[in-house]
C-alpha positions in Angstrom: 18.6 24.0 69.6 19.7 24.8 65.8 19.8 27.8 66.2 22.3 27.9 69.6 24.9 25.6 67.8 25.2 28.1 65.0 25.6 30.8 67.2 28.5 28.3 68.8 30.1 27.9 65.7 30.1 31.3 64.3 31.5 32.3 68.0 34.2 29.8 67.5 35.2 30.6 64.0 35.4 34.5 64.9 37.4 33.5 67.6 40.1 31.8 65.4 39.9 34.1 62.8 40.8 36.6 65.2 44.4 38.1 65.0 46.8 37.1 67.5 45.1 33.7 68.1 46.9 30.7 66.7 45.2 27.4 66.3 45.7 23.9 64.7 45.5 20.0 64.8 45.4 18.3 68.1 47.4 15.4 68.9 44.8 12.4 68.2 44.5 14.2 64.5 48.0 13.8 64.0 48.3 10.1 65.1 45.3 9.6 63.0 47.2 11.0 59.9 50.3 9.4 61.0 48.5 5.9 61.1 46.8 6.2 57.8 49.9 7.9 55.9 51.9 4.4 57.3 49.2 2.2 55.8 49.2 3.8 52.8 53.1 3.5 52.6 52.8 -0.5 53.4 50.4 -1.0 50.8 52.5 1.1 48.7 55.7 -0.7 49.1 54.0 -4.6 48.8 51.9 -3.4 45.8 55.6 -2.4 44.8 57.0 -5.9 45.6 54.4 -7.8 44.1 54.9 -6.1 40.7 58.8 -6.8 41.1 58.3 -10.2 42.0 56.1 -10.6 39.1 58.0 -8.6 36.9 61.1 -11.1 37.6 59.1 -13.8 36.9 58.0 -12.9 33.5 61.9 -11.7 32.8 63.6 -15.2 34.1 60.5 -17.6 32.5 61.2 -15.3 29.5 65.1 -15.6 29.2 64.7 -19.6 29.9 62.2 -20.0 27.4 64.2 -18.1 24.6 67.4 -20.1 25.9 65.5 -23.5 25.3 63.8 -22.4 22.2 67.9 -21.5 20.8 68.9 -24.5 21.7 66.0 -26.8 20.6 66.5 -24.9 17.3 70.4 -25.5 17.1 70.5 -29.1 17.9 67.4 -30.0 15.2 69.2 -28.1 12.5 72.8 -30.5 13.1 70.6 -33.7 13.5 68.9 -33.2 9.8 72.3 -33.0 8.2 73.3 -37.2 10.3 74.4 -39.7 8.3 75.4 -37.5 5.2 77.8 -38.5 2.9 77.4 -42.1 4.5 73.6 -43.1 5.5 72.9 -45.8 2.7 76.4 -47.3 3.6 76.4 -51.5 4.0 79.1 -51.0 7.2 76.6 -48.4 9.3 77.6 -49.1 12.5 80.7 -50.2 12.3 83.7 -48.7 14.6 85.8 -46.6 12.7 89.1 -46.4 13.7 91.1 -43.1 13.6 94.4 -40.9 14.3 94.4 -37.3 14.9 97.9 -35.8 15.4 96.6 -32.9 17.5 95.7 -35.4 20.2 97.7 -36.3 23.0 98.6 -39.4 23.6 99.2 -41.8 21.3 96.3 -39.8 18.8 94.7 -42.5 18.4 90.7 -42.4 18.5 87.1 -44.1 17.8 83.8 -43.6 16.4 80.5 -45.6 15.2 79.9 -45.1 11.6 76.5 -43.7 12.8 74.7 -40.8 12.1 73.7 -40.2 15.9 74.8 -41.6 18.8 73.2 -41.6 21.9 75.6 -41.3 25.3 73.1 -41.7 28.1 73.6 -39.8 31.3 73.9 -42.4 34.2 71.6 -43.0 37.0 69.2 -39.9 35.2 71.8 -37.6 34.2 71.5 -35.7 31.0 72.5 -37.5 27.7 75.1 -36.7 25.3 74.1 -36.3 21.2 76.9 -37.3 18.7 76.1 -36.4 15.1 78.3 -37.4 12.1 77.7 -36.0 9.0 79.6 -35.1 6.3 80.6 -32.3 3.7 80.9 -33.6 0.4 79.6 -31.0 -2.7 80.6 -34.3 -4.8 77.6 -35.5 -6.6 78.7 -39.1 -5.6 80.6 -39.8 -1.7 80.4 -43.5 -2.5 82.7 -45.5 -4.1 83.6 -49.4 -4.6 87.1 -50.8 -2.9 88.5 -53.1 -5.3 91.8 -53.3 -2.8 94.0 -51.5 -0.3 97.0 -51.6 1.2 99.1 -49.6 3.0 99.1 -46.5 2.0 96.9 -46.6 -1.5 93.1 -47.7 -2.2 91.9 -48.4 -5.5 88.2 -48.5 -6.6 87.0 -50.5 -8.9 85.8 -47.6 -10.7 86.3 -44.1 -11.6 87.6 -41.4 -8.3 85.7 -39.0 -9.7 84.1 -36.7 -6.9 87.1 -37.0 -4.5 90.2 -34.1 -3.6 93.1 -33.9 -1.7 92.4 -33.4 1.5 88.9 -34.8 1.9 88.9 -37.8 4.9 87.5 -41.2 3.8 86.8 -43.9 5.5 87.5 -47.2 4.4 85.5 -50.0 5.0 86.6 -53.6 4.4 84.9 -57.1 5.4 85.8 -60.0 6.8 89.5 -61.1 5.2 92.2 -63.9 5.6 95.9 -62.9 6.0 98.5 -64.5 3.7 100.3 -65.6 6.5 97.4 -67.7 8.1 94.3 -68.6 8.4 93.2 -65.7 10.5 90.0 -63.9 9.9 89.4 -60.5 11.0 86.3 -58.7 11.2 85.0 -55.5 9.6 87.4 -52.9 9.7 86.8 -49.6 9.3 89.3 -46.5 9.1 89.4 -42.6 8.6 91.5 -41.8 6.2 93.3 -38.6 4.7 93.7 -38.4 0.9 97.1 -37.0 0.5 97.5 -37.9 -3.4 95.3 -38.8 -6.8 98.0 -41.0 -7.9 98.3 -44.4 -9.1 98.1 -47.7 -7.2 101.3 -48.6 -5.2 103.8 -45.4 -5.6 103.3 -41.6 -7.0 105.6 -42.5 -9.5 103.5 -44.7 -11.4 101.3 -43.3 -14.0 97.6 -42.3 -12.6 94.8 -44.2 -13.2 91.9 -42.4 -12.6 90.6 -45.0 -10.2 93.8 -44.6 -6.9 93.7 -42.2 -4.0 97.0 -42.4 -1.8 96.7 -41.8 2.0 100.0 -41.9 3.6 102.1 -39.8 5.7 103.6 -37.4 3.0 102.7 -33.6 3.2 100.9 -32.4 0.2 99.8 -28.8 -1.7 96.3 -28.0 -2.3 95.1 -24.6 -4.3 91.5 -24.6 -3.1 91.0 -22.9 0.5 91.5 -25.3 3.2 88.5 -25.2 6.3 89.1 -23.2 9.4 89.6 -27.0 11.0 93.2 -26.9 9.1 93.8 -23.3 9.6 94.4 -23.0 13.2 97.8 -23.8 14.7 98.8 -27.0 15.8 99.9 -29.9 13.9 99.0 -31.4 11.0 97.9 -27.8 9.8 97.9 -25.9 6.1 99.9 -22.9 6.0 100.1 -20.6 3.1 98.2 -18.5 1.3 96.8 -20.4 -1.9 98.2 -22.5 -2.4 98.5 -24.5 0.9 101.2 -26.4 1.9 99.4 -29.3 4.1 101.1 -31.3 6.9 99.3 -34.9 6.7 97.0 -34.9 10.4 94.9 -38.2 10.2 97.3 -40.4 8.6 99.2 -42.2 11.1 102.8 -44.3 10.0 103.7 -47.7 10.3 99.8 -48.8 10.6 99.1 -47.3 14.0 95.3 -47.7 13.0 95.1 -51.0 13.3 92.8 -52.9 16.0 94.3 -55.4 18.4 96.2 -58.4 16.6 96.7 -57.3 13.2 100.7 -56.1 11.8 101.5 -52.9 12.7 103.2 -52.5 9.0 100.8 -50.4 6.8 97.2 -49.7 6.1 95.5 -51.6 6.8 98.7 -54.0 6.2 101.4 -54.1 3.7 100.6 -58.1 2.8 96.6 -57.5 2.9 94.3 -56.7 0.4 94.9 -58.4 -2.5 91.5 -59.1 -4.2 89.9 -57.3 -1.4 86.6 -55.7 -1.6 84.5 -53.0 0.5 83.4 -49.6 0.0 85.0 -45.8 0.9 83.0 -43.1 1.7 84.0 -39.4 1.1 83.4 -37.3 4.2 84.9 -34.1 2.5 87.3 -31.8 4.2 85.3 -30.5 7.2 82.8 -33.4 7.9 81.7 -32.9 11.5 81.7 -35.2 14.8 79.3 -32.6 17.0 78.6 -33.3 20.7 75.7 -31.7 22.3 75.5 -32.2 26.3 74.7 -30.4 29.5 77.3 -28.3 31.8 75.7 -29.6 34.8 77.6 -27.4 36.8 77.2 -24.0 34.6 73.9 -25.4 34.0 74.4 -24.4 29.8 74.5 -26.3 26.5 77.6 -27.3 25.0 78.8 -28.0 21.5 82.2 -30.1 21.0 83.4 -31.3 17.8 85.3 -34.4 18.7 86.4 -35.0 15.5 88.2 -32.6 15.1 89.4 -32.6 18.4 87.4 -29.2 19.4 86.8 -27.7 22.9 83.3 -27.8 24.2 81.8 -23.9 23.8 78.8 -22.7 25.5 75.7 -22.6 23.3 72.7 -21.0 25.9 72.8 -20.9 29.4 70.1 -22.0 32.1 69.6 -25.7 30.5 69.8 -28.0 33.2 69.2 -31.2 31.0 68.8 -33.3 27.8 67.2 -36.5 27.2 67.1 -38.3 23.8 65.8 -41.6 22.5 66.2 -43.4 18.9 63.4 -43.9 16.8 63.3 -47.4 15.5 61.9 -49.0 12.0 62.0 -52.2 13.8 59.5 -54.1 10.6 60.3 -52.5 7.4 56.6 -50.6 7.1 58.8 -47.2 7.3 57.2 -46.0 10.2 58.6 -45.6 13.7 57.0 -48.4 15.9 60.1 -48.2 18.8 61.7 -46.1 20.7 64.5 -46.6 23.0 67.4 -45.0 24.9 70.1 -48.0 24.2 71.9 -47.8 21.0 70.1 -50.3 18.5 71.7 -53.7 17.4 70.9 -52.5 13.9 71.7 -48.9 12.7 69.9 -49.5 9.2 66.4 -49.7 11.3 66.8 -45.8 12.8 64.9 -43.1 11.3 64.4 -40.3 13.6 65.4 -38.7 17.0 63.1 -37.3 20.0 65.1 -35.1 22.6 63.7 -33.0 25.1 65.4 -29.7 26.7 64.7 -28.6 30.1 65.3 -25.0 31.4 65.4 -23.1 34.8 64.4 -19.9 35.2 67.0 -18.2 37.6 64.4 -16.5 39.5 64.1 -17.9 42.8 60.6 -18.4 44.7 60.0 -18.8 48.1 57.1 -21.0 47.6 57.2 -24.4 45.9 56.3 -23.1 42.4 57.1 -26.4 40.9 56.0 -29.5 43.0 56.6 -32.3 40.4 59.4 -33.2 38.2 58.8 -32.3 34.3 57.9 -34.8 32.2 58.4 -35.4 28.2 57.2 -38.2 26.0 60.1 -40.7 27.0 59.3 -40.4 31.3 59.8 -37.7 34.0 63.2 -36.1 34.3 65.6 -37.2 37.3 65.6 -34.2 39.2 68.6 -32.6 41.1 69.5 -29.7 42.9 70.6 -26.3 41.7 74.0 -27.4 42.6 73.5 -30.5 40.8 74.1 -32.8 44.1 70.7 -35.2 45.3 67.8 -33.6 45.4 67.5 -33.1 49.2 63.1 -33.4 49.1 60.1 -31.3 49.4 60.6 -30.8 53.2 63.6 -28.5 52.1 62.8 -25.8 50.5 65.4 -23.3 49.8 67.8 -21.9 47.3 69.2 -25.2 46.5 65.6 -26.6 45.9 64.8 -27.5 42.6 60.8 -26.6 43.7 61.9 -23.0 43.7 62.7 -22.6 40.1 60.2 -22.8 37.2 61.0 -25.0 34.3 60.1 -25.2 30.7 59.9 -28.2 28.7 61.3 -28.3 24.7 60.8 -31.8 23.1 61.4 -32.1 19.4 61.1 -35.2 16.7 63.6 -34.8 14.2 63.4 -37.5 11.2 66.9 -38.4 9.8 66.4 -37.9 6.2 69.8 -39.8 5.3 68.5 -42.6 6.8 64.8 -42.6 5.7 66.3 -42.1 1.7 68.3 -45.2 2.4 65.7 -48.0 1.1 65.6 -45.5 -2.3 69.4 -45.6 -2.8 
């Protein structure tokens, strides 16, 4: 039997071998490669996709988490520098008011005398961070009021420390008006120092103790901030020195709150034995605003006291949560925390504010199946479009479960405020 199929097979391959004779594959060969070379290219091609999809993945969790990381980092480095210049001061919390002539309107404006404020989002919606701080190289940005009117202060000690140009603010308690018995509470008021003069007019002789603050324009030889640079009113121009239109000082006591004599600063008739504190801001103090472009879905930075636009800082944040940290018994150590601005300023010592980031890659499955949390809850989540989150049963595009997210909570301790008890 061997032996007759080797004699078949050497008949055969002499056969083809032969010249003239062509032979080849048949047709169930071909199909076979056909079918196997198609496999091979499927495999090929989802091997392929997988990688991509992964390789997406990595790249979008990669770009959020160095967007978050950015941003954590750029918001801690403001919030150390809250409350300087003004963190030990006995009016913390009062509301300060203010004139910018770059404004429209009537310029007119607010702020706490905080070092952070708070602006919660409603219903869930991201926060808002205000930080106040100062810039002050003076070794001392505190000084005693011994009286003020309308367009002078006077401590009752040396100015030392203090320039034309810096803004104050002026803080005065409760006080009776010569024309009644009306009493008025705390008032507080930014302030532009437009002359180291003596009490009542430039003309008198200096002595060493006035600052004037009223609406006349004034020269300064050291280089104004960028803040006074810029056009629009109430600007330096010049080139050292600089000729400075007044921009925070508003005429004819335009500062005032409701009820008191729109005649001066805080009125012609009022401060006569008067007492308080100022505080020197510098000339470039700062009123940042860090929030959350819902709809561009980046972080923003606005400063509102100088009447700034809001600028992007990092894209793909979606939101920001903050909470106060409270010294509520004196021990120096955090023992509250809450979202609602506290009914004393003097007890905060620290912030807490989380960031959360998308990734823009979009999944088909439901990669994330439960709202983030971070130590003050679970964030409110919405969808990519920023309108109700339309539920589990949905997915798609618009899905906030097709996105992965990464978390960036940080605890930043307000030195300003923790020195306080020390100054």
């Amino acid at each position: 039997m061997k032996a007759r199929l080797k004699a078949r097979l050497k008949a055969r391959l002499k056969t083809r071998l032969k010249p003239g004779i062509q032979s080849g594959f048949t047709l169930i060969e071909l199909m076979v490669g056909a079918t196997i070379a198609l496999i091979s290219m499927v495999v090929m091609f989802q091997v392929q996709e997988n990688w991509g999809r992964q390789q997406r993945s990595i790249s979008s969790g990669g770009d959020s988490h160095v967007a978050g990381t950015i941003s954590a980092f750029h918001i801690e480095r403001d919030l150390r520098n809250a409350g300087m210049g003004f963190g030990n001061s006995s009016y913390l919390g009062c509301t300060v008011s203010a004139y910018d002539a770059q404004r429209t309107g009537t310029g007119r404006f607010t702020f706490p005398l905080a070092p952070v404020q708070i602006i919660n989002g409603v219903a869930g919606a991201p926060d808002e961070i205000r930080v106040l701080y100062g810039n002050s190289s003076s070794l001392s940005s505190s000084y005693n009021v011994a009286r003020t009117i309308e367009a002078t202060t006077a401590m009752a000690d040396s100015r030392n420390g203090v320039a034309l140009g810096d803004l104050v603010v002026v803080s005065t308690p409760v006080s009776t008006l010569p024309v009644g018995p009306v009493a008025f509470p705390i008032t507080c008021h930014l302030a532009e120092i437009t002359s180291l003069t003596g009490f009542f007019a430039p003309a008198i002789a200096d002595d060493g103790k006035s600052i004037r603050h009223d609406t006349t324009a004034y020269q300064r030889t050291s280089s104004p901030p960028a803040t006074r640079l810029a056009a629009g009113a109430g600007q330096c121009t010049g080139a050292g020195p600089w000729n400075c239109a007044i921009r925070y000082n508003l005429a004819g006591g335009g500062l005032l709150p409701a009820g008191w004599p729109a005649t001066g600063f805080p009125d012609t008739n009022w401060g006569v034995g008067t007492q308080g504190e100022l505080r020197s801001l510098g000339d470039d103090p700062r009123l940042n605003a860090w929030a959350v472009n819902t709809t561009l879905s980046t972080l923003t930075l606005r400063d509102r006291l100088h009447n700034g636009i809001a600028s992007d800082v990092s894209d793909g944040v979606v939101d920001l949560q903050a909470e106060y940290g409270l010294d509520t018994n004196a021990d120096d150590v955090v023992d509250t925390w809450q979202g609602a601005d506290p009914a004393d300023w003097t007890q905060v010592r620290s912030i807490r504010f989380a960031l959360l980031s998308r990734g823009q890659d979009y999944d088909k499955l439901a990669v994330t199946t439960n709202a983030p949390t971070w130590s003050g809850g679970a964030f409110v989540m919405r969808n990519v479009n920023n309108t109700t989150d339309s539920g589990p049963t949905n997915l798609g595009v618009n899905n906030w479960r097709n996105y992965r997210y990464n978390v960036f909570e940080v605890t930043v301790p307000l030195r300003n405020m923790i020195w306080r008890r020390f100054w």
